[in-house]
N, C-alpha and C positions, 0 to 999 in steps of 0.2 A: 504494500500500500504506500505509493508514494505522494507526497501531500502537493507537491508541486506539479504532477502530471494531474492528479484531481482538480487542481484551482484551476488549472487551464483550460480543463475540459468543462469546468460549470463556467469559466468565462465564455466561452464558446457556443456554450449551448445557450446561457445569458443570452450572448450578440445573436446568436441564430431567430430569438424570439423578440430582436429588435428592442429588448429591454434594457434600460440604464440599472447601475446597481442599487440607487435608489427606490425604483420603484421595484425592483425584485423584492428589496430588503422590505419594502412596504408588506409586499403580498405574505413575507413571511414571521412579520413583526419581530424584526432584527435591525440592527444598523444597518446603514450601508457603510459603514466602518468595518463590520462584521464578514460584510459580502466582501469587502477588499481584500481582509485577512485571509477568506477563504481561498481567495481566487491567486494571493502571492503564495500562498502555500505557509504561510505560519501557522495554521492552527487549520482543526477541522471540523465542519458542522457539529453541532452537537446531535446524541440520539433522537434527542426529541423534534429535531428540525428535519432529520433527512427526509423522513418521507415527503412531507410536505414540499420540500426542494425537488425533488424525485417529480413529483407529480405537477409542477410549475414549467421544469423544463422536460416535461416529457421521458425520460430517464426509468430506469429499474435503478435499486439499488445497489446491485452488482454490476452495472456500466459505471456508475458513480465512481464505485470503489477499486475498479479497475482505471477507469478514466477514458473508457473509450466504448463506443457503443457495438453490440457483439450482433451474432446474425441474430435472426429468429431461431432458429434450429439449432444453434450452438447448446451444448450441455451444462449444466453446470452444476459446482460438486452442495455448493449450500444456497438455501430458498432465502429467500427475502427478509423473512425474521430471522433467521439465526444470524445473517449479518448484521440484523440490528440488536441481538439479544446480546449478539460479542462485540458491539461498539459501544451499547451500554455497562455493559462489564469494564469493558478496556477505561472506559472514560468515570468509573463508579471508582475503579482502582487506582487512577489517576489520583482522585481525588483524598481517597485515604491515603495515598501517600505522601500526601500533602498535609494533612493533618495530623499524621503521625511525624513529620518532618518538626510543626508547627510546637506540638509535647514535648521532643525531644530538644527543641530550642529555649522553651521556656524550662526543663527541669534541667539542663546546664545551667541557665542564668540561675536557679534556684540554688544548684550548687557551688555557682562561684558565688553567689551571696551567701551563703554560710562559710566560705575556706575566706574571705575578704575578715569576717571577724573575730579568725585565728591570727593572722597578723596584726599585731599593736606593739607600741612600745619603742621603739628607735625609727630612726629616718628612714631608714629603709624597707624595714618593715612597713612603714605608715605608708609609704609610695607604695608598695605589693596589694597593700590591702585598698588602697584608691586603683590601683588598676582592675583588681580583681572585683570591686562592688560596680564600676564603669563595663568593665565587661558581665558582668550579671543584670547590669541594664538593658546594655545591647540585645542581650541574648534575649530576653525575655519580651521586650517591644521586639525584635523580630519574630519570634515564636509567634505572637498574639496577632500578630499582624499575618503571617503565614493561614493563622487558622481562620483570621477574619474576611481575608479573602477568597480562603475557597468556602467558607459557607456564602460567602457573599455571590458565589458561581452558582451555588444550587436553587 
């Protein structure tokens, strides 16, 4: 599944249908920021959009995810839902890895804010333990912010 052969071919079929990415993105109630994404290949419809993109530009979901449109009579090895049941998987698991990323940033910060208030006592110590409470900050506003944006995706 290459994300760039995909964006090309929903630019394609886009242009075929004489639509701007605006008003695609209307019919799909998404950006046309979203359709850009799509179409440079950084990112990929989500599960919940394909079908509807599918059925916009005329498309199965296995031309999509190929990037090119197959015969009629061509074979193929999975139906319509299991591509979508395994881009909702792929994209579910995306997700907890992301929030599992997001835990594991915030219980380091939480770590270096307890080992910052075993260093005290001389200069140098006092610097370790200011480094170590600045990095327990960091850690933890990224963490929080990791898990605030992918809930913020769902």
């Amino acid at each position: 599944m290459n994300q760039i052969v995909i964006g090309q071919f929903i630019m394609k079929k886009r242009k075929e249908k004489n639509l701007t990415q605006e008003q695609l993105a209307e019919k799909l109630n998404v950006s046309n920021k979203t359709i850009s994404k799509w179409e440079t290949g950084k990112c990929m419809p989500d599960y919940g959009v394909i079908e509807a993109l599918c059925k916009e530009l005329d498309m199965t979901v296995a031309e999509l995810m190929d990037g090119e449109m197959k015969e009629k009579d061509s074979i193929r090895i999975y139906d319509e839902q299991q591509i979508l049941d395994m881009l909702e998987r792929v994209q579910n698991l995306d997700k907890q890895k992301n929030l599992l990323l997001g835990i594991v940033l915030i219980c380091v910060g939480i770590i270096f804010y307890a080992a910052s208030h075993f260093y005290a006592g001389s200069v140098a110590r006092d610097i370790v333990s200011g480094l170590l409470l600045g990095l327990s900050i960091g850690e933890t506003l990224a963490g929080v912010f990791v898990i605030a944006r992918t809930m913020g995706k769902r």
